[in-house]
N, C-alpha and C positions, 0 to 999 in steps of 0.2 A: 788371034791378037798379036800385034808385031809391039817389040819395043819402042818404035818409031810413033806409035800411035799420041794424039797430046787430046790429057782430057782436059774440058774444062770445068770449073768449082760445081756451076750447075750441071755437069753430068757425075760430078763424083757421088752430089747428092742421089740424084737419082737411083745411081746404081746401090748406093748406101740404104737408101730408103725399099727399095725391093729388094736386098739381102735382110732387112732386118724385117720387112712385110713376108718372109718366108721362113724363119725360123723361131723357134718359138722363147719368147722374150719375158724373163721375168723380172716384171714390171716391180713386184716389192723389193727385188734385189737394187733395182735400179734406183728406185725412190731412195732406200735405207744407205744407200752408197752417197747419195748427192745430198743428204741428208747430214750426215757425217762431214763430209767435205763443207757445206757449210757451216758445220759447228767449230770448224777448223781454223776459219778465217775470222 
């Protein structure tokens, strides 16, 4: 990969979406987070 490279939104998804499709995602933490943040607002 060179610095030169320009991504665009739909590949940032992409690559976002098979990092997060590879590691292993805890989805309670995630809910108990966004959870929070809404009780916030």
């Amino acid at each position: 990969m060179t610095s030169s490279e320009i991504f665009t939104p739909a590949h940032e998804e992409n690559v976002r979406f098979i990092y997060e499709a590879f590691k292993p995602i805890d989805l309670s933490d995630l809910k108990r987070r966004s959870t929070q943040d809404a009780k916030k607002s």
